[in-house]
DRENROZA-887334 format. One line per field, with one value per residue: x, y, z of N, C-alpha, C in turn; residue number from 0. Coordinates in Angstrom, 3 decimals, padded with zeros to 6 digits, always signed. Layout:
# residues N
neast <- [X,...]
nnorth <- [Y,...]
nup <- [Z,...]
caeast <- [X,...]
canorth <- [Y,...]
caup <- [Z,...]
ceast <- [X,...]
cnorth <- [Y,...]
cup <- [Z,...]
num <- [NUM,...]
//
This chain:
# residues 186
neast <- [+133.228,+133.894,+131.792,+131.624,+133.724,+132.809,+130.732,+132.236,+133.643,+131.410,+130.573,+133.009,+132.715,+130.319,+130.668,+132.821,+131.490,+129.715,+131.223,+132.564,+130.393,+129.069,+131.619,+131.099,+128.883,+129.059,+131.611,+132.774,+131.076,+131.692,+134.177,+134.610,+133.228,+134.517,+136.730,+136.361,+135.125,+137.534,+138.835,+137.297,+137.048,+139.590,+140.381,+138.174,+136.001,+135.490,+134.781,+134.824,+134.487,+133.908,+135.947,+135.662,+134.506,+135.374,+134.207,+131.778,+128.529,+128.151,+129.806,+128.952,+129.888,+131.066,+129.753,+129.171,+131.277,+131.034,+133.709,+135.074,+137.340,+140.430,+141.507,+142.546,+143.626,+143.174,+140.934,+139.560,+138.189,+137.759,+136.010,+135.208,+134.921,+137.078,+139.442,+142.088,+145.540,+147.128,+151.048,+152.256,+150.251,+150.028,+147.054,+144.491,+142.416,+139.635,+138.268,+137.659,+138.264,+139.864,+142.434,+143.541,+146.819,+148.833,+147.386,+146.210,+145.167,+143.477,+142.745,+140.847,+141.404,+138.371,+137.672,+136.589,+137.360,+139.010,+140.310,+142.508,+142.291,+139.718,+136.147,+135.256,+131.909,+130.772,+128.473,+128.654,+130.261,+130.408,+130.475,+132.851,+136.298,+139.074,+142.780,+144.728,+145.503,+148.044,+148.572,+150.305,+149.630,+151.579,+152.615,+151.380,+150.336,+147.939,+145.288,+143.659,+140.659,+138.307,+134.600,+133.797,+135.032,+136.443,+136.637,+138.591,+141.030,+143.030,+144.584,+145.672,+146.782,+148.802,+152.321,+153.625,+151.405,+150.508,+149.162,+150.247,+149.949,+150.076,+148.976,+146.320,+143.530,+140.715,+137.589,+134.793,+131.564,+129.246,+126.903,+126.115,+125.512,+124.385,+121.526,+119.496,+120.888,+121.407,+122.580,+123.830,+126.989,+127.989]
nnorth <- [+140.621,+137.922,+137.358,+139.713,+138.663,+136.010,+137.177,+138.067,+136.348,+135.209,+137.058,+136.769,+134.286,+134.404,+136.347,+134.847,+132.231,+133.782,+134.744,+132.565,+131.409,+132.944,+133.054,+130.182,+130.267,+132.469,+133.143,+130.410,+128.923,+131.212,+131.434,+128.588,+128.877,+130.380,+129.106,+126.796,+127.866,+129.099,+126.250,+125.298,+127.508,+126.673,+124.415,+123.401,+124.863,+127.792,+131.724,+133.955,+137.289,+138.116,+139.997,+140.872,+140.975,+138.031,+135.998,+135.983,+135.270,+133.247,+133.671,+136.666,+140.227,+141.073,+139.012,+136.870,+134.003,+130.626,+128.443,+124.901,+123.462,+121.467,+119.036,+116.479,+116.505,+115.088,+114.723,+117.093,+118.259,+118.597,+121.927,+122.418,+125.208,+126.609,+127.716,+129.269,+130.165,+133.100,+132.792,+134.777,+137.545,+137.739,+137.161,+136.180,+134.049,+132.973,+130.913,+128.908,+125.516,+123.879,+122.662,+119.587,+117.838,+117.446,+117.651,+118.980,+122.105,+123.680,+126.779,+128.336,+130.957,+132.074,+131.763,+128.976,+126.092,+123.572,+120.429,+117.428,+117.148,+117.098,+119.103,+121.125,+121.374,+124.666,+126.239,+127.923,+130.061,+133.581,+136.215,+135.016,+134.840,+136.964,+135.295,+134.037,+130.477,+127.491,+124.948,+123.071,+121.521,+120.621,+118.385,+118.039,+120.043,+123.044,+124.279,+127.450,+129.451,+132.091,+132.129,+134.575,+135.436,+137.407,+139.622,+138.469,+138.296,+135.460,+132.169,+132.282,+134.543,+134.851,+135.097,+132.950,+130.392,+128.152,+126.526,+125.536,+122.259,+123.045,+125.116,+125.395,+126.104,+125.592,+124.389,+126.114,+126.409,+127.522,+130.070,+132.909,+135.384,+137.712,+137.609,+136.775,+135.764,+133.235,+129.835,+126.758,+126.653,+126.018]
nup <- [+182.543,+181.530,+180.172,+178.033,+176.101,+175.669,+174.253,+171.852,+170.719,+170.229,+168.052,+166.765,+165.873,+163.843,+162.528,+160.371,+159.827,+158.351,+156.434,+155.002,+153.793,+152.031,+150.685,+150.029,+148.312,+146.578,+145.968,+145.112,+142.847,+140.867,+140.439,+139.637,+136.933,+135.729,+135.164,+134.254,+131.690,+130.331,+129.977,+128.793,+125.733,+125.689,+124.824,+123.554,+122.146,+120.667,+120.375,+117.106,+115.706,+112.626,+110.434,+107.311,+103.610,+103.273,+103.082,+101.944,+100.476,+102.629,+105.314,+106.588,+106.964,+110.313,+111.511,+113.861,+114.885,+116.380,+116.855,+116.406,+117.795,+116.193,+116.189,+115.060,+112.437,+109.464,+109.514,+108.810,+105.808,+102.601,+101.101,+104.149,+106.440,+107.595,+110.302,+110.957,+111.558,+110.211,+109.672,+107.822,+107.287,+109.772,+111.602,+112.361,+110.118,+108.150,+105.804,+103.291,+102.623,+100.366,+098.866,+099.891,+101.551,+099.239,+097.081,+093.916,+092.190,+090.634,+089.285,+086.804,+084.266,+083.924,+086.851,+087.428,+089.481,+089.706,+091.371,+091.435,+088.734,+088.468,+088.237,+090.860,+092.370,+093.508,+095.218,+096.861,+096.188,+095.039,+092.786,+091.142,+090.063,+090.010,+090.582,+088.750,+088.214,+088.854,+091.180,+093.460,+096.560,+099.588,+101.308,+104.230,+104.356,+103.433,+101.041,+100.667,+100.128,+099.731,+099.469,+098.114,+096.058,+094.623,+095.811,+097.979,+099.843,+099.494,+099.418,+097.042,+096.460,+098.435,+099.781,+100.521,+099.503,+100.950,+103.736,+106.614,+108.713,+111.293,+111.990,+112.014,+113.493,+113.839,+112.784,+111.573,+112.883,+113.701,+113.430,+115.390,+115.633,+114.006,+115.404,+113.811,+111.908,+112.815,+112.683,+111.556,+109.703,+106.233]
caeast <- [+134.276,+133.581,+130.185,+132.206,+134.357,+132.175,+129.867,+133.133,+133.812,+130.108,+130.107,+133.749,+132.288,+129.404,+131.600,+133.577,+130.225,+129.486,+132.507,+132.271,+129.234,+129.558,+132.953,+130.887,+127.446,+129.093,+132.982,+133.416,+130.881,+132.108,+135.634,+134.323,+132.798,+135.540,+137.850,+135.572,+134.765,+138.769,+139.150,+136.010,+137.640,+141.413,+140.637,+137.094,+135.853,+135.888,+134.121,+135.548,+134.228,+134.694,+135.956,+135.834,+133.157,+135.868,+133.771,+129.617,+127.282,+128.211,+129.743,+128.645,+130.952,+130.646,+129.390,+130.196,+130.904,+131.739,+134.765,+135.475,+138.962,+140.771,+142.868,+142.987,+143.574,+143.146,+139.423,+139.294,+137.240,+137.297,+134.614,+134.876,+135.205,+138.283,+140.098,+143.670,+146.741,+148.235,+151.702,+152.294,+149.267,+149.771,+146.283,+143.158,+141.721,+138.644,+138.744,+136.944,+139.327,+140.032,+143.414,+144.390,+147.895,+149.320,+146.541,+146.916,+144.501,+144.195,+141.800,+140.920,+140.992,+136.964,+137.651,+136.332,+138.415,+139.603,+141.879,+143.097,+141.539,+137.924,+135.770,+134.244,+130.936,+130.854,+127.525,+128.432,+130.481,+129.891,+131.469,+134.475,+137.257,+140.423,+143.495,+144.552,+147.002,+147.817,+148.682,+150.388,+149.708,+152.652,+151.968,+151.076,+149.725,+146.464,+145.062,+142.233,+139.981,+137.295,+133.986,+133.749,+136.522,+136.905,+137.061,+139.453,+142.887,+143.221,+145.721,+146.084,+147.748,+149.645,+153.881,+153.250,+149.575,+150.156,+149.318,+151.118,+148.842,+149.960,+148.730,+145.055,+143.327,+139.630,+136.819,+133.419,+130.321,+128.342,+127.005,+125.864,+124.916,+122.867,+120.156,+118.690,+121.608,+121.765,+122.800,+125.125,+127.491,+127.731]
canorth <- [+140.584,+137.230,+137.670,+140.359,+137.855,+135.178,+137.720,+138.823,+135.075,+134.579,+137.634,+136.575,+132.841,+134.417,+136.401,+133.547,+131.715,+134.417,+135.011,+130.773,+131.030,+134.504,+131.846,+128.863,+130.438,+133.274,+132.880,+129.296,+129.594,+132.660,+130.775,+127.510,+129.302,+131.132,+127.910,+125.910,+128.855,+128.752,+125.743,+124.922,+127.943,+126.660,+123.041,+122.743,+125.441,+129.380,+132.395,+135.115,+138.067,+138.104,+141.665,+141.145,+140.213,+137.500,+134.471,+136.188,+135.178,+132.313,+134.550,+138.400,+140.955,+141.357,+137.530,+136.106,+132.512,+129.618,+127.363,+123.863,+122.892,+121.059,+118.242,+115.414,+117.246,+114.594,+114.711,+117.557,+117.708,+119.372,+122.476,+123.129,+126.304,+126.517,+129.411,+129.775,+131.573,+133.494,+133.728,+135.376,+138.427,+138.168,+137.185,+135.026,+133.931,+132.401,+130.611,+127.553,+124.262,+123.713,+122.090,+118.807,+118.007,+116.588,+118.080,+119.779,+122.417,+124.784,+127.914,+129.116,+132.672,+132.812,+131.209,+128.109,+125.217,+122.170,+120.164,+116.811,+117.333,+116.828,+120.632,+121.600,+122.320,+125.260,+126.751,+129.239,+130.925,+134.393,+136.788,+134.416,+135.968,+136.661,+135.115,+131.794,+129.237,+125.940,+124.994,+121.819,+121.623,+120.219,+117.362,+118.679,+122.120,+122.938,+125.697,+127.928,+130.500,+132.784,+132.368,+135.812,+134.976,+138.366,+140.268,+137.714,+137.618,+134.514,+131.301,+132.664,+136.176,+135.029,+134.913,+131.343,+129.847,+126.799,+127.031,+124.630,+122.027,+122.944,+126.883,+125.027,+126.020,+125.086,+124.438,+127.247,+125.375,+127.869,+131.512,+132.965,+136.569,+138.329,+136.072,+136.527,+134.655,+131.986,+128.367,+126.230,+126.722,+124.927]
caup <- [+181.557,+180.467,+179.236,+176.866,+175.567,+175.332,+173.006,+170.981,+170.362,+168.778,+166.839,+165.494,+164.807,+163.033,+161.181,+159.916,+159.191,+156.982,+155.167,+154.523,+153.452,+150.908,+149.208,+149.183,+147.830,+145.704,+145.174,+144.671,+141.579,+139.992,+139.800,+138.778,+136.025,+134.978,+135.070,+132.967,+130.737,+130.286,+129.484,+127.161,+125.188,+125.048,+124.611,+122.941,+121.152,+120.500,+119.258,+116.653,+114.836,+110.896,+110.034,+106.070,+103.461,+101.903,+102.910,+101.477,+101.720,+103.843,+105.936,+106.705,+107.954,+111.966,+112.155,+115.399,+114.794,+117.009,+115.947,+117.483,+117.800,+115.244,+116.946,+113.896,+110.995,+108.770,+110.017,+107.848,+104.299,+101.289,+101.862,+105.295,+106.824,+108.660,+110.650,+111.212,+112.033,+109.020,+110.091,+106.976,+107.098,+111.322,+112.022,+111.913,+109.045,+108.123,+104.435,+102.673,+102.505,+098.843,+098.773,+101.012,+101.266,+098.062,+096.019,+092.497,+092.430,+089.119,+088.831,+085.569,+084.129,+084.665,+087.959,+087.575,+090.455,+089.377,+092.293,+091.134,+087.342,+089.191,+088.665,+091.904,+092.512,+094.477,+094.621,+098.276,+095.316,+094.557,+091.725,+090.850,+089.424,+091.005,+090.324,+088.160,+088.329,+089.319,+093.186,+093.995,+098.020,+099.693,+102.339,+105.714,+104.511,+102.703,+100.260,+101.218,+098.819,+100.364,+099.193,+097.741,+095.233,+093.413,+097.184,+099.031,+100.200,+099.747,+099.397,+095.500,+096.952,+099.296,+099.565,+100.687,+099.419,+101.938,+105.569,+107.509,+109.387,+112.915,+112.301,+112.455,+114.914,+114.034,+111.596,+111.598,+112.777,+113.658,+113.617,+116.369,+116.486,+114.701,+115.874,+112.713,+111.028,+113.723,+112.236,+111.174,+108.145,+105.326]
ceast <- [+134.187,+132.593,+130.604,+132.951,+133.991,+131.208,+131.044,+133.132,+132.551,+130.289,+131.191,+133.236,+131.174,+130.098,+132.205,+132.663,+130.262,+130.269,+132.653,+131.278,+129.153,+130.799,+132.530,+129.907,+127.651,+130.727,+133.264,+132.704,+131.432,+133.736,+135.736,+133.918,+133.873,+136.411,+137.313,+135.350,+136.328,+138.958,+138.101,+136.723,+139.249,+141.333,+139.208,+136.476,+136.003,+135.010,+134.964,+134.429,+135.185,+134.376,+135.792,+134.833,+134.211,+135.146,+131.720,+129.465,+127.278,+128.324,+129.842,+129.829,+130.280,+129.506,+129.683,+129.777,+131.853,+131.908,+134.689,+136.710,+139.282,+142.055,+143.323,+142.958,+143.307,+141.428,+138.854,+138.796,+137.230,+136.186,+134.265,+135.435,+135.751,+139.315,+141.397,+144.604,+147.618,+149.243,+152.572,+151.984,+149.562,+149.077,+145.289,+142.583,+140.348,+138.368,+137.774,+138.505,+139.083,+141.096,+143.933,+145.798,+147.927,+148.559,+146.937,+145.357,+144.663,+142.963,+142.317,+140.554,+139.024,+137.089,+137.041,+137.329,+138.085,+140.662,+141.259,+142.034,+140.023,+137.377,+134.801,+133.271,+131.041,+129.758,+127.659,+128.928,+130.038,+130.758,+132.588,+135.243,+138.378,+141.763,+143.663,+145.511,+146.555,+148.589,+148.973,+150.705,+150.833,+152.307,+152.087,+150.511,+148.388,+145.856,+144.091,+141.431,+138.607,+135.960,+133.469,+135.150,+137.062,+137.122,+137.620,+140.939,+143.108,+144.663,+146.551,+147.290,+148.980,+151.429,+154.225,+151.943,+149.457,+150.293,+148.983,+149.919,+149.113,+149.572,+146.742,+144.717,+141.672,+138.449,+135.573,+132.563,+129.355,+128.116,+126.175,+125.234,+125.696,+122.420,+119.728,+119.668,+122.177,+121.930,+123.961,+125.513,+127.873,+128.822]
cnorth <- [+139.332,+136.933,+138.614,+139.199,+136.599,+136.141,+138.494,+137.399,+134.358,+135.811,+137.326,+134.864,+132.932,+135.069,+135.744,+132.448,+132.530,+134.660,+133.523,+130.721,+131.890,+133.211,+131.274,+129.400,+131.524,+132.885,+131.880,+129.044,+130.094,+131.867,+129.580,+127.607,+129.687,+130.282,+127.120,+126.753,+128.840,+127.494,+125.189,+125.656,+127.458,+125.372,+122.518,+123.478,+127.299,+130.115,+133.350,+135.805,+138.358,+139.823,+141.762,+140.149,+139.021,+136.000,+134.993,+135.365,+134.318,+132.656,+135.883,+139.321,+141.160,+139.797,+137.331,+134.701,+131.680,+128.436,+126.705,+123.749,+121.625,+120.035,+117.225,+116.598,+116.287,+114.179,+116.203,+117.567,+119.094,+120.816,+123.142,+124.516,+126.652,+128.082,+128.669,+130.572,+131.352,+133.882,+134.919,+137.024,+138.440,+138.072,+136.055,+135.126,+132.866,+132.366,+129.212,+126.747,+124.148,+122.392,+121.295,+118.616,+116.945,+116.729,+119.129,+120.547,+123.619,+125.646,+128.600,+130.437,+132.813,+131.791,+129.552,+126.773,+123.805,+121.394,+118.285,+116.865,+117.207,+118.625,+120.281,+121.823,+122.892,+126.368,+127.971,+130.320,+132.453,+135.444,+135.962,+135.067,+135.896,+136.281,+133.851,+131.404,+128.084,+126.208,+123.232,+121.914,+120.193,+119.006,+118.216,+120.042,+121.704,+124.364,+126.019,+128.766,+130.979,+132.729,+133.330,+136.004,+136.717,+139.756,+139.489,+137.600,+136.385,+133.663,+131.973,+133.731,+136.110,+134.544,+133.057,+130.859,+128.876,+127.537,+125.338,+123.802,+122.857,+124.441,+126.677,+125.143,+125.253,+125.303,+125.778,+126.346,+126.011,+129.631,+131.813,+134.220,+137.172,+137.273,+136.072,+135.815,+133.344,+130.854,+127.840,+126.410,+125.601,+125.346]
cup <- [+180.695,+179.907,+178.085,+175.759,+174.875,+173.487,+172.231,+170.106,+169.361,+167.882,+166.185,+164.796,+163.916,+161.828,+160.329,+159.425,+158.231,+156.039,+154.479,+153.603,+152.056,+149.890,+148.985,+148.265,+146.446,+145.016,+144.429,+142.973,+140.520,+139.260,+139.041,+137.329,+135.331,+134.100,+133.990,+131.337,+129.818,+129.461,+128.170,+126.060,+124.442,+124.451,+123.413,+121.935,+121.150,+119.934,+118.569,+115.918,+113.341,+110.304,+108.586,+105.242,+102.143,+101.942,+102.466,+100.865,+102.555,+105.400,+106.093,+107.859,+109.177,+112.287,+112.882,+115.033,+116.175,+115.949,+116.948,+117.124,+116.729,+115.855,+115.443,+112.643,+109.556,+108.885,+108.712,+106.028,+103.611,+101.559,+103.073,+105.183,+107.907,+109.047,+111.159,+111.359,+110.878,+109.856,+108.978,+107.027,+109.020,+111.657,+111.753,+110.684,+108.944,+106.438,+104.149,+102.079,+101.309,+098.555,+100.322,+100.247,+100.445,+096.696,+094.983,+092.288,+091.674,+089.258,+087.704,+085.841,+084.343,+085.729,+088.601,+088.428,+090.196,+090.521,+091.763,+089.536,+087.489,+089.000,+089.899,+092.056,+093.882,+094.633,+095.986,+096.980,+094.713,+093.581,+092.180,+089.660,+090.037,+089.932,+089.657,+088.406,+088.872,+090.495,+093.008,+095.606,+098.728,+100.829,+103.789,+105.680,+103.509,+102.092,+100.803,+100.015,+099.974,+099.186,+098.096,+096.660,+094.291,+094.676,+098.268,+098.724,+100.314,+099.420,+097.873,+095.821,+098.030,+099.123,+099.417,+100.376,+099.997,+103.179,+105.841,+108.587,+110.933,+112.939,+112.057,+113.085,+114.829,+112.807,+112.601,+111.644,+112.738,+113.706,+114.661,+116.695,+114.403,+114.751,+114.727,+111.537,+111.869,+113.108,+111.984,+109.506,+107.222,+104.223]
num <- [0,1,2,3,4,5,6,7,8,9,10,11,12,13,14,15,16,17,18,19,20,21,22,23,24,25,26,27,28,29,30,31,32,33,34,35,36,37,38,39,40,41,42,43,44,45,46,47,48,49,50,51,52,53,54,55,56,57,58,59,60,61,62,63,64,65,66,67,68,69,70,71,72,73,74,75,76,77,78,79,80,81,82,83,84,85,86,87,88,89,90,91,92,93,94,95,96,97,98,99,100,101,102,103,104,105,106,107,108,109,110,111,112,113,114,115,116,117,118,119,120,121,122,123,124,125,126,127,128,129,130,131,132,133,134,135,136,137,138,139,140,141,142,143,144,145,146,147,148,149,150,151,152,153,154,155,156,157,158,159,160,161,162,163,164,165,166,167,168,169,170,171,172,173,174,175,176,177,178,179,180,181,182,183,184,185]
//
């Protein structure tokens, strides 16, 4: 009887080895991964798919780009290519920075962009057109314009044409898929 007991006692301490061994070698991993994966995402950077062609040729519909996070906003520049939350439209956007806050920022009838009486060169530009007017950006918010100026929803169209710094979530660094448009944006 205790020769049974004795061999119940190793096969449950082998069991218990193995189930140790299965969490450290496979579980603990899988979760570490996850956790990090987590937070790289919430805190460092991100990917999205761009459903619309309002940033061409810079960016192509069904781009997958990775954004980095946007903590200083005053780190921000003229040019970039910054995504945010329209709460306006309800969704992500992805737009070229035009207007910092306090900037006066006029598009002519052939679309030509002027912000503080300075013209732009903007050579990503493609059919410009669109809408005109002048834009004085309010302090803490910032204008946007899509690339693709004569197929974008942009800051011009909208109820509000400022978005608010804290609806920043992050500039566009890079593209990512197709492989054959792999790089960084510009």
């Amino acid at each position: 009887m205790s020769e049974n007991r004795e061999s119940n006692n190793l096969i449950s301490t082998v069991g218990i080895f193995k189930i140790k061994k299965i969490i450290i070698d496979y579980l603990l991993p899988i979760v570490t991964a996850i956790v990090l994966a987590t937070l790289v995402n919430k805190l460092l950077l991100f990917k999205i798919k761009v459903p619309t062609p309002s940033m061409y040729p810079t960016i192509k519909v069904n781009d997958q780009i990775f954004v980095t996070r946007v903590y200083n906003k005053s780190n921000l520049k003229r040019g970039d290519v910054v995504v945010f939350d329209s709460k306006e439209l309800n969704e992500e956007l992805v737009k070229r920075l035009i207007g910092l806050p306090n900037d006066t920022v006029e598009i002519t009838d052939k679309g030509l962009v002027y912000v503080n009486g300075k013209k732009l060169n903007e050579p990503y530009v493609v059919d410009n057109g669109g809408k005109a007017g002048i834009y004085k950006v309010p302090s803490e918010h910032y204008f946007f314009l899509g690339d693709n100026r004569i197929n974008s929803w942009d800051s011009r169209y909208w109820n509000n044409p400022y978005i608010d710094s804290s609806y920043i979530e992050g500039k566009a660094q890079l593209t990512v898929y197709p492989f054959n448009r792999f790089g960084i944006l510009k």
